[in-house]
C-alpha positions in Angstrom: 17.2 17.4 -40.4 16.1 16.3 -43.4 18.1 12.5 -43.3 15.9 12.5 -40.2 12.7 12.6 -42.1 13.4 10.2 -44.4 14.4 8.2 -41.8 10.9 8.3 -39.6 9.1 8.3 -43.1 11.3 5.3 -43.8 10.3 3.4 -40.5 7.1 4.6 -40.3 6.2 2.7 -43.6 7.7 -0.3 -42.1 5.9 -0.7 -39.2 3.0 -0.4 -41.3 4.2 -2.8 -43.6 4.7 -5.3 -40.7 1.5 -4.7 -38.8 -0.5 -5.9 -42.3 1.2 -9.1 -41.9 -1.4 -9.8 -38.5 -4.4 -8.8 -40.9 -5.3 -12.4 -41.9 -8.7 -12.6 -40.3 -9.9 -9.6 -41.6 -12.4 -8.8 -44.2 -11.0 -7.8 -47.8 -12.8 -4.2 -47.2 -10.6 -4.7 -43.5 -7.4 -4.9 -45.2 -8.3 -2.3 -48.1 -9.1 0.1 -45.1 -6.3 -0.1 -43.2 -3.5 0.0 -46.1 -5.2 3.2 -47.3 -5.2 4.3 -43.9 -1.3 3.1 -43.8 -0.2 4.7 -47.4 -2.0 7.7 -46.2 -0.1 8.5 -43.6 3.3 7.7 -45.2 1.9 10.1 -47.9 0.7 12.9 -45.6 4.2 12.5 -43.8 6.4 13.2 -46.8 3.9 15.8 -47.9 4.1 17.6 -44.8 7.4 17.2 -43.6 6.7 15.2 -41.2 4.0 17.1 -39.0 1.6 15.1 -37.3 -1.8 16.7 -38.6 -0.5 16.1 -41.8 0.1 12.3 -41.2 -3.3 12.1 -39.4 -5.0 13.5 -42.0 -3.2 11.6 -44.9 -4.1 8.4 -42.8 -7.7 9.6 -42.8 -8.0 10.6 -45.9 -6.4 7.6 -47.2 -8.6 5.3 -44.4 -12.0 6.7 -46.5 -10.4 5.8 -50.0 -9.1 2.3 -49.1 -12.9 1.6 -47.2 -14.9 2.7 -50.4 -12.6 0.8 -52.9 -14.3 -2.6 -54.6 -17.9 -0.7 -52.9 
């Protein structure tokens, strides 16, 4: 089971990787915002095993520290 986490983890953090590459028209606080929001959730992931409320809240938490960067 756990080769299975690593794995969602693992493609998890790609797709968030790829969906930045559409962010070109948005504002630097924009980007900021959504790569915290993107680390976040890779971070809450791996924290939590996997569990969704713990990758919700590690996008959130990570959303609020990538929006207030450069403030």
């Amino acid at each position: 089971m756990k080769t299975m986490n690593k794995f969602a983890v693992s493609m998890l953090a790609a797709a968030v990787l790829l969906g930045l590459g559409g962010c070109g028209g948005m504002s630097e606080r924009d980007r900021n915002t959504a790569i915290g929001a993107g680390v976040g959730a890779v971070g809450g992931a791996v924290l939590t095993g996997g569990s969704t409320a713990g990758t919700i809240g590690g996008a959130a938490v990570g959303g609020v520290i990538g929006n207030q960067i450069k403030k």
